[in-house]
N, C-alpha and C positions, 0 to 999 in steps of 0.2 A: 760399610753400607751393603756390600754385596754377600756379606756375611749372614749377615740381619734378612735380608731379600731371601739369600737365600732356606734359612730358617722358615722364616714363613712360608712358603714353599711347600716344605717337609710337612710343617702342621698340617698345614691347610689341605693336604693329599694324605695324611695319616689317619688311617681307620679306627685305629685305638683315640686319637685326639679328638676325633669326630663324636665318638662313643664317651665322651668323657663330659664333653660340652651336649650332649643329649640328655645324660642323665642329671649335669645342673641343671638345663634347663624344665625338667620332670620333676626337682625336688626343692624348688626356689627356695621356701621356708623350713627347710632343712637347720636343727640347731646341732651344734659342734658341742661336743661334752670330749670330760678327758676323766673325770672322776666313774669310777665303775658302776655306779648307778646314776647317773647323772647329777650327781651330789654338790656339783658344782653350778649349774644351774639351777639347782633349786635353791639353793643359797645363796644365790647373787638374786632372785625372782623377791629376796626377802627385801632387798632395797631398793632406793629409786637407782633406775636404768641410767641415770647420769652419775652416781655416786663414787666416789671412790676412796676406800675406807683402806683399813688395817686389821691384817689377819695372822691369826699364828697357828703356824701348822704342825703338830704333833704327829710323827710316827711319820715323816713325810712321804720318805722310801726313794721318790723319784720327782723329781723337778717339773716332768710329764707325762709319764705312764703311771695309770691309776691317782693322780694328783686333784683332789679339792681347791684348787687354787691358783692351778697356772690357768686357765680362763678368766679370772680375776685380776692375775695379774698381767695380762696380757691386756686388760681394760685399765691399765692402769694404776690396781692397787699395790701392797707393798706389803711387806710385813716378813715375818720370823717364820723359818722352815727349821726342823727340828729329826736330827736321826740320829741312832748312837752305832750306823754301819760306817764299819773305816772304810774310808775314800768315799761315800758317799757325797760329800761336800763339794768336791772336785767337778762332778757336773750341774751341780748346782750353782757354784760361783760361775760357773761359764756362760749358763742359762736363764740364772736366776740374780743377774750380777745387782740388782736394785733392792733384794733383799736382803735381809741377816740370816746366814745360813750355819747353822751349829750344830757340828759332830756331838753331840751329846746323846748320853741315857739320862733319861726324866724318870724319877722314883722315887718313893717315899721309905727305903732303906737305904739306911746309909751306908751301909758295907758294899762293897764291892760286891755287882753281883752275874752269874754265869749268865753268858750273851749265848743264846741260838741259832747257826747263822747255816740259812738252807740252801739251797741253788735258787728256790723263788724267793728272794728276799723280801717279796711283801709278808711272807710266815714267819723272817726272821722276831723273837720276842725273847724274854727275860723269865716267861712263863714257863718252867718243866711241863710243867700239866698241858700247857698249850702244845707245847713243841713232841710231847709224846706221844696227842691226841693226834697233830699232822703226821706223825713219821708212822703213827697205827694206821692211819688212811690213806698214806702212801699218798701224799697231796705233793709231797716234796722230799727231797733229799737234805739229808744233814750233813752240813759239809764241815762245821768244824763248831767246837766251843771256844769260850772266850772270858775270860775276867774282864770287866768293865766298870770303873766307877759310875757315879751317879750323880743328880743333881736335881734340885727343886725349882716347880716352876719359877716359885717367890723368886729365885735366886737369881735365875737366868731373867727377870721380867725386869729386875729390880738394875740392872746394869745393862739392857739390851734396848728396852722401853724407855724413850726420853718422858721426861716430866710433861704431864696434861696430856700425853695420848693417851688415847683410848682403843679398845680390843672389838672391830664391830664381830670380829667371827673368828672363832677357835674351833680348827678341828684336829679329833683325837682319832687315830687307830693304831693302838698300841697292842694289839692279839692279845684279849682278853685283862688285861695291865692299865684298864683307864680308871677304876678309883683310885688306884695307887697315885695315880697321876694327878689327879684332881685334886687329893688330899692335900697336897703337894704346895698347892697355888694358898694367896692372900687374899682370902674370898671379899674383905674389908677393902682392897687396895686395886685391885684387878678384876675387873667385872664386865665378861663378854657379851658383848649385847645376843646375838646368837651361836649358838656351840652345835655343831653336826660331831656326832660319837658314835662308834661302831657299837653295836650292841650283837656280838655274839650269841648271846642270852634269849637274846629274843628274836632268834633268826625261824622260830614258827613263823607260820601261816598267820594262826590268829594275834590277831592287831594287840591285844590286853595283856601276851607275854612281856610286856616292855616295863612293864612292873615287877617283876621278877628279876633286874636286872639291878643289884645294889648301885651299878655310878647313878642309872636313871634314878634313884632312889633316893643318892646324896644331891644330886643338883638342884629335884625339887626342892630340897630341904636348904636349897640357898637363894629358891624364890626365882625355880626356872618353872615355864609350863612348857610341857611337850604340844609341838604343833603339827607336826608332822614323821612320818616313818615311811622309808622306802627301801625293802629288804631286809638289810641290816645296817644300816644306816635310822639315828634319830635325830631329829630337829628339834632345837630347845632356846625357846625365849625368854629373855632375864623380865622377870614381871612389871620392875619399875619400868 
């Protein structure tokens, strides 16, 4: 107790703790995002506020830095986190211990193929073309290559996903590597109610670039409409 006492104490005479509790009280409706555009907020704004669905997360990177989905799952959701960096899973079971978290590369080659793996592992990707375009922009450092098999979503959906669940949200950011990915999946079998996908493609200004981006391209073509875009992030809703 005089432990405690004396804590509060300390608070309550501390200038930074003073300053800390001023600016809550300055910014009551303040919302918490963890996704780099708020991407996770807006994607949860797609359902009712009580809801608590099942989401799979492609190119995951991190359990909560840059993550679509630890906000969701910290309301409760659940679902599949997906990265093909070794040891990546290691903080994720720690953090993410209610979901399925799988060390995988998701592709639609079957061969084994060279992993890119930078100091900012959200660059890391499968793409040459990607990973030559960061290392020309000097965005990140390359720290080393890597052979990595692969694996199809069908594959991983089909032994991960129990029978009669459903996908209310799939999100992809694979640097430039999301048709490959998409191709991948049982459009028949697995059908996400909304899908947020990076669209590098269309990281213009103008809004009508997002057409020029072939995954935007195959998903309409499986009966998504686009509802939304913020930066390079797009929102896409399956039309049934």
């Amino acid at each position: 107790m005089l432990l405690k006492n004396r804590l509060k104490e300390i608070i309550r005479k501390s200038n930074l703790c003073r300053k800390i509790a001023e600016i809550y009280d300055l910014f009551p409706y303040r919302m918490i995002h963890y996704g780099q555009n708020a991407e996770d907020i807006i994607a949860g704004s797609l359902f009712p506020a009580s809801y608590t669905g099942f989401y799979v997360d492609i190119g995951a990177h991190h359990p909560v830095k840059f993550s679509n989905t630890y906000l969701l799952y910290q309301a409760g959701w659940q679902g599949i986190n997906i990265d093909p960096l070794p040891g990546s899973m290691t903080l994720f079971n720690k953090m993410r211990p209610k979901d399925v978290n799988l060390e995988i590369c998701v592709s639609d080659d079957d061969a084994d193929v060279e992993y890119y793996i930078f100091s900012e592992p959200a660059y890391n990707t499968i793409s040459k073309k990607r990973a030559e375009h960061v290392i020309s922009r000097s965005y990140s450092q390359l720290i080393e290559t890597k052979a990595i098999k692969t694996e199809s979503l069908k594959a991983i959906f089909s032994r991960h996903i129990p029978k009669g669940q459903s996908i209310d949200l799939m999100t992809i950011d694979v640097e430039t590597m999301e048709l490959q990915v998409l191709k991948t999946n049982d459009w028949e079998r697995y059908i996400p109610r909304v899908i947020v996908i990076e669209s590098l493609a269309s990281f213009e200004k103008d809004i009508f670039s997002i057409i020029h981006d072939p995954a935007i391209s195959y998903l309409i073509e499986q009966d998504y409409r686009i509802i939304g875009k913020a930066i390079n992030a797009v929102y896409l809703q399956h039309g049934k």
